[in-house]
N, C-alpha and C positions, 0 to 999 in steps of 0.2 A: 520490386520494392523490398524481397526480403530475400536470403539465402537462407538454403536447406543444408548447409555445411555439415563437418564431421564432426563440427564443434558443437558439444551439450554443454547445458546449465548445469553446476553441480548438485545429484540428488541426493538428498540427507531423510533418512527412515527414522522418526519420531517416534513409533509405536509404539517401543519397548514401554513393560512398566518400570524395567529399574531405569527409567529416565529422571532422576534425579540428583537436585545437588549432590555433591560430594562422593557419587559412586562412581565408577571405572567409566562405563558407559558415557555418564554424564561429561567428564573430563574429555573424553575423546570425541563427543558432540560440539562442546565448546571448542577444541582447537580444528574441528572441519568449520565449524561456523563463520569464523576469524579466517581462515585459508579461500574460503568460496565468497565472502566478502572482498576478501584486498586483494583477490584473482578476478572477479566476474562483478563485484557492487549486488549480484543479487543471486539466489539458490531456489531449486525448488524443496519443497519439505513434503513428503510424504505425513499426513497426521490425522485421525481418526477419530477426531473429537466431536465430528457432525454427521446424528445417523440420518441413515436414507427418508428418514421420515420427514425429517428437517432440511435435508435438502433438496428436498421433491417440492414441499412445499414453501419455501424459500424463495426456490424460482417460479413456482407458479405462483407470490404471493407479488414479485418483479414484473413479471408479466401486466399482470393486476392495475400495478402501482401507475408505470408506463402506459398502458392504456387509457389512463383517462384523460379529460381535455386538453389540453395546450393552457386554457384559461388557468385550470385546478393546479396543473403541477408549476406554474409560472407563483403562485405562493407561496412557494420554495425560496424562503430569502432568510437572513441574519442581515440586518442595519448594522453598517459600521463591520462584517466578517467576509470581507472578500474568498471568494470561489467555495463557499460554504452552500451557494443555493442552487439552484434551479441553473443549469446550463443549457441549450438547446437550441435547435433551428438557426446555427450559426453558416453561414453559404460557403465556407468554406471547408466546413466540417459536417455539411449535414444528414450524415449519418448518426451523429453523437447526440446521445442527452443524457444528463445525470443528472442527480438529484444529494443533495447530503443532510444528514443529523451531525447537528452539532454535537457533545457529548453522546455520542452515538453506540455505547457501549452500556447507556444506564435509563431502568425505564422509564425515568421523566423525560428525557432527549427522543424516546423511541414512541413516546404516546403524544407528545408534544405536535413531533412532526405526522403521526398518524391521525389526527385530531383536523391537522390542516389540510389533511387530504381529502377527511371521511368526517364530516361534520359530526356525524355519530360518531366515530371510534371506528376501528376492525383489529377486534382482536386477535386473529389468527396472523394479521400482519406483526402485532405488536411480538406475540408468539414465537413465531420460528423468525424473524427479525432480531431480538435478544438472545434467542439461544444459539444463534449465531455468532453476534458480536460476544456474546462472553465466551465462546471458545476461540475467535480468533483473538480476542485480549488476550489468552492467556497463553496462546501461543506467542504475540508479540512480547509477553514480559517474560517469555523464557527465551528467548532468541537476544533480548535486550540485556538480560543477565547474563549470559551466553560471552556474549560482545563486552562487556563490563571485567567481568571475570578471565576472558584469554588473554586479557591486556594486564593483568594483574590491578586491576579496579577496582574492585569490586565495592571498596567503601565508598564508593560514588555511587552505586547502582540506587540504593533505598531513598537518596536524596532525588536523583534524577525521575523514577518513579510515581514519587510523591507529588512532583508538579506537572504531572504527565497526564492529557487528557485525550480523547481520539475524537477525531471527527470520521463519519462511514459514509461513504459515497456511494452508491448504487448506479449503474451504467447497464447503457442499452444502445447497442451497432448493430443497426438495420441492417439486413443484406444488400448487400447491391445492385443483385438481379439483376447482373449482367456479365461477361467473360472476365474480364480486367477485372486484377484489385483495382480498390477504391481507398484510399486512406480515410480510417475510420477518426482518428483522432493526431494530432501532430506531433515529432518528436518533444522529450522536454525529461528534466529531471523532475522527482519529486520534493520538494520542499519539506516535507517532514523528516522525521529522524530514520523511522524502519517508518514503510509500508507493507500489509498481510493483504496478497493480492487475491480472491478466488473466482472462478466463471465455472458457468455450462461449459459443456461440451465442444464448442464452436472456438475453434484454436485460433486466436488474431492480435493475440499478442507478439509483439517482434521486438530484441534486445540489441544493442550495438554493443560488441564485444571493444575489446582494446584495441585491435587490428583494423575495425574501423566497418568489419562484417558485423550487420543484421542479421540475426537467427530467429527464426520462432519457436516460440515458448510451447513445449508440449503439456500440458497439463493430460497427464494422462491416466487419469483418474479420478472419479469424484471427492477421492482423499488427497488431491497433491494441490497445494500451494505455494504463492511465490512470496516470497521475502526478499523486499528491496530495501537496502539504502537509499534514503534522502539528501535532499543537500546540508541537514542540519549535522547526519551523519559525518560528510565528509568533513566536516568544519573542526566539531567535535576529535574526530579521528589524526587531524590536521593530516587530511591527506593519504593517510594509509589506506581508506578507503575512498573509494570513490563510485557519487551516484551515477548508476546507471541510465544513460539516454534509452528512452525507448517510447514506442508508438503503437498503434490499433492500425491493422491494414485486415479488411474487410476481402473475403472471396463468400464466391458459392451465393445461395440463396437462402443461408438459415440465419435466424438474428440470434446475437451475441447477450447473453446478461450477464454482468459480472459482478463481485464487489470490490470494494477499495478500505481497508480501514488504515488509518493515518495518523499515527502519533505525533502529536505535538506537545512540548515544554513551555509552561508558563511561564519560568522566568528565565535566568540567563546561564547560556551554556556557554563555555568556555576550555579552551584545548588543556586537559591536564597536563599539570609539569613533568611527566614521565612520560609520553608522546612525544616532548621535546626534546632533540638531540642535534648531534653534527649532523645525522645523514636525512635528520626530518625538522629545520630547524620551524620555529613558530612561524604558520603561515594565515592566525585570523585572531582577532582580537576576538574579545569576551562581546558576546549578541543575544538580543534577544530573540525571541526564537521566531515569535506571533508576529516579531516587526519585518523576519526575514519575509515571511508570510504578506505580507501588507504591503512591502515593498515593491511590489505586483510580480506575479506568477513567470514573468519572461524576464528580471532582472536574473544579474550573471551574482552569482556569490561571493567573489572577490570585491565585486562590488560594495557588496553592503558592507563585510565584515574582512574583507582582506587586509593584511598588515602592511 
């Protein structure tokens, strides 16, 4: 199901402090970020924003969450927000279940959905839950700006931003307990703009390169994450990047907890007039973003918003 090729994701070291606007470092972050995008659609990042305390209990807080009924986490819904709830016991997937906060970056979204877990509350979920999502926020708005800025965009960034909200998925892939991989979740792009992907230990994430080879993703570390482009990405980019295909393939006997946070734009994104040229001419009309979204999760993108 997957190959062990020569071929790595590109790794980008975030740690520095002078990681910021306008210094040398910075500039030279932005043009590998822009390079590992419109080579690969996704990078891993080395970044240090989650201490071990937070991520000790983070995953034992998944653990937690995943264990309880089938009934309880089935109240995992948004009316009217497709793939926003409760996914699970699906016969062809059933390894997979996940769970998402809507505005899953801010604590009314994080106590909201903790509420409907835990009649009482549980605050240590609510706890290393947000201190999570607000460090991978801010890794997404520095990668977002990143991306804004290598294109010479950047007076787009603060608009783009500002109707920028995240929804956080939470996932859990059973082992399989048995020799064979098992496909844990199916190929598909992501529909957001960037996604800041992180898991445990348990390696099962797999990327389809250009060549048309599956690789797995090493996360090898409790500091390294992936950043993928979306399909709103590539729309956006008209093209210069493109979202990465990739899948959950399940070995061994240890289960899988990961997260997923996922940007989305409330209103309408559209291929800047500097993106457009002879060798990249306009390939998507102006779309909304939440409608690419609604459009259901297995249409093709051209579809909705191709020229």
């Amino acid at each position: 199901m997957g190959s062990e090729g020569e071929f790595k994701l590109p790794v980008l070291d975030f740690s520095r402090e002078d990681l910021k606007p306008g210094t040398t470092f910075w500039l030279s972050a932005c043009k590998s970020v822009r390079e590992a995008l419109e080579e690969c659609g996704c990078f891993v990042v080395l970044y240090y924003k989650i201490s071990d305390e937070v991520e000790n209990g983070l995953f034992g807080c998944l653990k937690e969450l995943f264990d309880l009924p089938a009934e309880t986490k089935m109240r995992n819904q948004y009316e009217g927000k497709p793939l926003k709830g409760y996914v699970g016991q699906h016969p062809q997937i059933p390894l997979h279940e996940s769970m998402g906060i809507d505005e899953g970056t801010t604590p009314q979204g994080i106590q909201t959905f903790a509420t409907q877990m835990w009649p009482n509350g549980n605050d240590q979920f609510c706890k290393y839950v947000l201190e999570y999502a607000k460090a991978a926020e801010e890794l997404d708005r520095a990668v977002a700006r990143m991306i804004f800025e290598s294109y010479g965009l950047l007076k787009y960034y603060d608009s783009y931003m500002g109707s920028t909200s995240y929804l956080l998925r939470m996932l859990r892939h059973t082992a399989p307990q048995e020799p064979e991989p098992k496909l844990g979740f199916v190929a598909h792009t992501d529909k957001s703009f960037t996604t800041i992907l992180h898991q445990n230990h348990v390696n099962a994430l797999e990327v389809e390169t250009k060549d048309g080879i599956w690789i797995t993703v090493d996360f090898s570390s409790p500091t390294s994450f992936v950043v993928m482009a979306g399909d709103a990405l590539t729309a956006w980019s008209n093209d210069r990047i493109k979202a990465p295909n990739h899948k959950v393939v399940m070995r061994g006997n240890e289960t899988r907890y990961s997260l997923g946070l996922f940007a989305f734009n409330r209103g309408i994104l559209q291929v800047p007039e500097e993106l457009v040229d002879e060798e990249y001419p306009l390939q998507y009309k102006p779309f909304e973003h939440l409608g690419l979204l609604n459009f259901t999760y297995s249409a093709n993108l051209k579809a909705y918003c191709g020229v």
